[in-house]
Backbone as CSV, one residue per row, in Angstrom:
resi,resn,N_x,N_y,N_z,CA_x,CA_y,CA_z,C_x,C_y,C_z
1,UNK,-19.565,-25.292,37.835,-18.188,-25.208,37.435,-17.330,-25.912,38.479
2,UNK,-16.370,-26.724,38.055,-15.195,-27.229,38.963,-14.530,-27.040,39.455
3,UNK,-13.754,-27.048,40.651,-12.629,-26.361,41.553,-11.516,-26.266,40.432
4,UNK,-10.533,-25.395,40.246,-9.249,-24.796,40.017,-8.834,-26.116,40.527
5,UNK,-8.755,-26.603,41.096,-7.357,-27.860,41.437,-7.878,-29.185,40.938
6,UNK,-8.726,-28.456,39.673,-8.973,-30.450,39.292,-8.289,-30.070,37.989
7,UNK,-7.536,-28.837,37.789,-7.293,-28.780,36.541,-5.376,-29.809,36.237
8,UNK,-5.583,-30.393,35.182,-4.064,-30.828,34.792,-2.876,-29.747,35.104
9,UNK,-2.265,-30.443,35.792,-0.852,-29.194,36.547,-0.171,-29.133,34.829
10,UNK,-0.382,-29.924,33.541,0.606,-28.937,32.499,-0.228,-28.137,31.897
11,UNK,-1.370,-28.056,31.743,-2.502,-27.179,31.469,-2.181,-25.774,32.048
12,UNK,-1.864,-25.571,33.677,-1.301,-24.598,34.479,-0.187,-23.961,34.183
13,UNK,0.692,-24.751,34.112,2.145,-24.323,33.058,2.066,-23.685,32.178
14,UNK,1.417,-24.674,31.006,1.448,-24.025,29.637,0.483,-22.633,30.197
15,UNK,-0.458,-22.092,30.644,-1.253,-21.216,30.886,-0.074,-20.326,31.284
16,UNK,0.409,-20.314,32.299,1.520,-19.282,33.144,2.736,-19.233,32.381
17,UNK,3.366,-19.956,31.483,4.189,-19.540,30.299,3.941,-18.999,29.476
18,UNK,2.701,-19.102,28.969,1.720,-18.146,28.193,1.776,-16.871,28.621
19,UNK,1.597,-16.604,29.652,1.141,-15.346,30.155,2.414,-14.704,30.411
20,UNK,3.201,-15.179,31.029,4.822,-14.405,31.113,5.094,-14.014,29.832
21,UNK,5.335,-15.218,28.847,5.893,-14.459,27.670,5.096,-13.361,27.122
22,UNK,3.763,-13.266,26.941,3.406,-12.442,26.680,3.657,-11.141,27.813
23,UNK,3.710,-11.146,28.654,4.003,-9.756,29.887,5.890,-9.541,29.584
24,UNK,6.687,-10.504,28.445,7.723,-9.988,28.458,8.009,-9.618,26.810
25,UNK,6.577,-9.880,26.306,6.899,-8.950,25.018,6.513,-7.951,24.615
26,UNK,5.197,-7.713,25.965,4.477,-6.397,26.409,5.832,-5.250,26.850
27,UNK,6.257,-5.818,27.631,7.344,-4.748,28.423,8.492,-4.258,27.081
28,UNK,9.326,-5.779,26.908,9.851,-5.467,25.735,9.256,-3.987,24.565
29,UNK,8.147,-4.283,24.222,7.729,-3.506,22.978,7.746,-2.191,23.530
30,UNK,7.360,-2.140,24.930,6.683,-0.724,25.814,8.050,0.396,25.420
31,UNK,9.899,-0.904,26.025,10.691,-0.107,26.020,11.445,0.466,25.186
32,UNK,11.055,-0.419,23.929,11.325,-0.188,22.638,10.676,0.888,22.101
33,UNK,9.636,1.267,22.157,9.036,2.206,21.438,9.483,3.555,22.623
34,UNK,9.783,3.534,23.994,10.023,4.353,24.372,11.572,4.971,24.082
35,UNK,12.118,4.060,23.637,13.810,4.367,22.724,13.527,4.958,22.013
36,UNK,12.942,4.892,20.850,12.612,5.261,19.420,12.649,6.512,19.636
37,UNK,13.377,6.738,18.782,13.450,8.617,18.299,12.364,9.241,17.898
38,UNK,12.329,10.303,17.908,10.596,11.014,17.829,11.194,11.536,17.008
39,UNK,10.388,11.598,15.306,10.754,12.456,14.378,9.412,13.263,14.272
40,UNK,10.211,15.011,14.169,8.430,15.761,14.135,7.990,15.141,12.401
41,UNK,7.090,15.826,12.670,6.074,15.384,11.115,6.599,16.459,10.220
42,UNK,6.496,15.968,9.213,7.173,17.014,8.041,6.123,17.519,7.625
43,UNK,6.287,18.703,6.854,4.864,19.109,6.520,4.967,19.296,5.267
44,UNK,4.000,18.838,4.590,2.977,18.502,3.522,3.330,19.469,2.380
45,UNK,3.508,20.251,1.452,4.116,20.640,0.431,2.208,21.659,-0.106
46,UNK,2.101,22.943,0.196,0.940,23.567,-0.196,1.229,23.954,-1.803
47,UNK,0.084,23.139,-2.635,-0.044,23.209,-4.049,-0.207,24.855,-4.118
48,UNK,0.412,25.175,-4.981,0.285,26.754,-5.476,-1.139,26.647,-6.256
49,UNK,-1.579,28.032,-6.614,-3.140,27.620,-7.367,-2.660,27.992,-8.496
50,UNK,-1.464,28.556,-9.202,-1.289,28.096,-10.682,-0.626,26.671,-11.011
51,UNK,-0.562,26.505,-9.950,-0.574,24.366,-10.289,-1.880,23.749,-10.940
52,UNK,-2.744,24.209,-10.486,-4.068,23.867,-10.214,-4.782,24.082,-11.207
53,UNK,-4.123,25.039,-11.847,-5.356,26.174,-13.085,-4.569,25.532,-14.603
54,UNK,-5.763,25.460,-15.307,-5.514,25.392,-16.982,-5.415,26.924,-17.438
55,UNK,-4.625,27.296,-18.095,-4.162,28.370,-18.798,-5.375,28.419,-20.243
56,UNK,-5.604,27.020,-20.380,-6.481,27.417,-21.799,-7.388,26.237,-21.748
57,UNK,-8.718,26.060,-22.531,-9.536,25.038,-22.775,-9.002,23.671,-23.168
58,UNK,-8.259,24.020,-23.686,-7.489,22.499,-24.573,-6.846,21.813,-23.713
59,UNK,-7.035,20.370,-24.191,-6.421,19.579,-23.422,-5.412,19.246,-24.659
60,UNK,-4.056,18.861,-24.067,-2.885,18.221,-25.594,-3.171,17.301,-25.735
61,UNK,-2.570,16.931,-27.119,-3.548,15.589,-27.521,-1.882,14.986,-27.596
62,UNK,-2.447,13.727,-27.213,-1.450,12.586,-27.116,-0.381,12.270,-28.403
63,UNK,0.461,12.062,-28.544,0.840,11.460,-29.786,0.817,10.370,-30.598
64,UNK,0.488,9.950,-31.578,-0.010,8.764,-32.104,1.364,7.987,-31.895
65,UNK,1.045,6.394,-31.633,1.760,5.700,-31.761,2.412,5.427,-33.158
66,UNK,3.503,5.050,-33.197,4.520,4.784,-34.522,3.671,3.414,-35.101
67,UNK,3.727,3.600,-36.757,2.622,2.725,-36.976,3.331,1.056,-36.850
68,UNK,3.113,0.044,-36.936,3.530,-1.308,-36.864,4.645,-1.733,-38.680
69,UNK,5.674,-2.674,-38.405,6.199,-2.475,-39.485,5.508,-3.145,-40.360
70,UNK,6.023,-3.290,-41.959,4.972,-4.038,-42.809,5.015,-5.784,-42.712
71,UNK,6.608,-5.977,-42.478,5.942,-7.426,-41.860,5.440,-8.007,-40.827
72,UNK,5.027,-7.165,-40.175,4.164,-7.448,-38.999,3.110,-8.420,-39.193
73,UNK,2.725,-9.134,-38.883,1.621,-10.126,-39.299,0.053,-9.365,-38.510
74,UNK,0.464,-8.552,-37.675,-1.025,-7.956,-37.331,-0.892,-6.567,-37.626
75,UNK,-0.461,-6.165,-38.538,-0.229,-4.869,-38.756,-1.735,-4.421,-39.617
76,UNK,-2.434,-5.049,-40.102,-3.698,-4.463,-40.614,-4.543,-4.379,-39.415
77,UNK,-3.996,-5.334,-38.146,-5.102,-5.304,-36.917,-5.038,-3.807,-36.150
78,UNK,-3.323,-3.690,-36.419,-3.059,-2.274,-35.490,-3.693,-1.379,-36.306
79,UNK,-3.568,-1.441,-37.410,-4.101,-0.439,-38.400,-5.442,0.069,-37.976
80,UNK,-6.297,-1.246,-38.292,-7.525,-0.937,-37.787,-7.909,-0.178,-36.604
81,UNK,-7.203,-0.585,-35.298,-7.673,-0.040,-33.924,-7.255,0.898,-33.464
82,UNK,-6.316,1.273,-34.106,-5.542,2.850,-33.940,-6.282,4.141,-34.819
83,UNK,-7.046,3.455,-36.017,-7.646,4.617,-36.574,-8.895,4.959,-35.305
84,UNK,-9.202,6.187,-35.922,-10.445,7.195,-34.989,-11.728,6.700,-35.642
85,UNK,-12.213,6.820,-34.816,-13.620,6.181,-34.811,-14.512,7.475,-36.288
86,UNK,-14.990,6.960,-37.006,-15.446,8.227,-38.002,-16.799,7.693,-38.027
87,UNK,-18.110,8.155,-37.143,-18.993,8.012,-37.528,-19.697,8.969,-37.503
């Protein structure tokens, strides 16, 4: 490896400008976050267990969509894919 003083003096620069700015956005951030207001943590909302519970087996059944009007040009398509499967 080569001596340190064969290196290009802007090579050195750019290196040591490098490094400051970064040690002044280190400090920067350090004092910034040490400003910052401390908010406590809120706490979390405990589900009741009749949240939780079905009252009965059934699930509600959805409501059918409103059917398509008659001039609809795909209204035999909606027709089709909206009926229940009957097999």
């Amino acid at each position: 490896m080569g001596s340190l003083t064969d290196l290009p003096p802007e090579l050195v620069l750019g290196w040591a400008f490098w490094m400051v700015g970064g040690l002044v956005l280190m400090l920067w951030f350090r004092r910034r976050s040490a400003a910052a207001p401390r908010h406590a943590p809120t706490p979390r909302p405990v589900p009741s267990p009749a949240s939780s519970v079905r009252r009965s087996g059934v699930r509600p059944v959805a409501a059918r969509p409103a059917s398509p009007p008659a001039d609809d040009p795909f209204s035999e398509l909606h027709t089709l894919l909206d009926e229940p499967d009957q097999r």
